[in-house]
C-alpha positions as CSV (number, residue, x, y, z in Angstrom):
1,X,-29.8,24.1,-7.3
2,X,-26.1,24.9,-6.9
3,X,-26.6,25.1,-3.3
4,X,-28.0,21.4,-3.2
5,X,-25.4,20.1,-5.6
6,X,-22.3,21.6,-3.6
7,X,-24.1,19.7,-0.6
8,X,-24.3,16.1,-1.6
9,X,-21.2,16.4,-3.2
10,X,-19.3,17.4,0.1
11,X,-21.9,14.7,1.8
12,X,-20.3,12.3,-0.5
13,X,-16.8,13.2,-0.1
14,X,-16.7,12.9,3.6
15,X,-18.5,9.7,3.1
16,X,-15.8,8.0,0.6
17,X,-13.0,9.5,3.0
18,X,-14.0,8.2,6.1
19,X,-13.3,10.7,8.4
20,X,-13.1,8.6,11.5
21,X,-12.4,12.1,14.3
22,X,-12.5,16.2,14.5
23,X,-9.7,17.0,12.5
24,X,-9.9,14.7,9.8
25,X,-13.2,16.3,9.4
26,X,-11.2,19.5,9.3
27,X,-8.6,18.3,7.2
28,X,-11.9,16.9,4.6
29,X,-13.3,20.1,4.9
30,X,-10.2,22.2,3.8
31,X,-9.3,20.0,1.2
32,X,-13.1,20.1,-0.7
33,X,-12.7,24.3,-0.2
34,X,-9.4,24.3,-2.1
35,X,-11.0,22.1,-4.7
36,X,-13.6,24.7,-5.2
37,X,-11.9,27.4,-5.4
38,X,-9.5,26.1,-8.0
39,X,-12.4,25.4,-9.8
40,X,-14.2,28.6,-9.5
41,X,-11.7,30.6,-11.3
């Protein structure tokens, strides 16, 4: 359930961003695994 959740949330994410190339992508991806680990702990 977790698993799915964390999924359409970072499906949304890049979706609202717009990540137009590779590392925009990369810089979307970074950004949503900082997020989560700030609110993991």
């Amino acid at each position: 359930m977790i698993r799915i959740l964390l999924v359409l949330i970072l499906l949304s994410t890049l979706f609202l961003s717009g990540c137009e190339c590779v590392s925009g992508f990369g810089r979307d991806l970074q950004k949503f695994g900082s997020w989560i680990e700030r609110n993991s702990s």
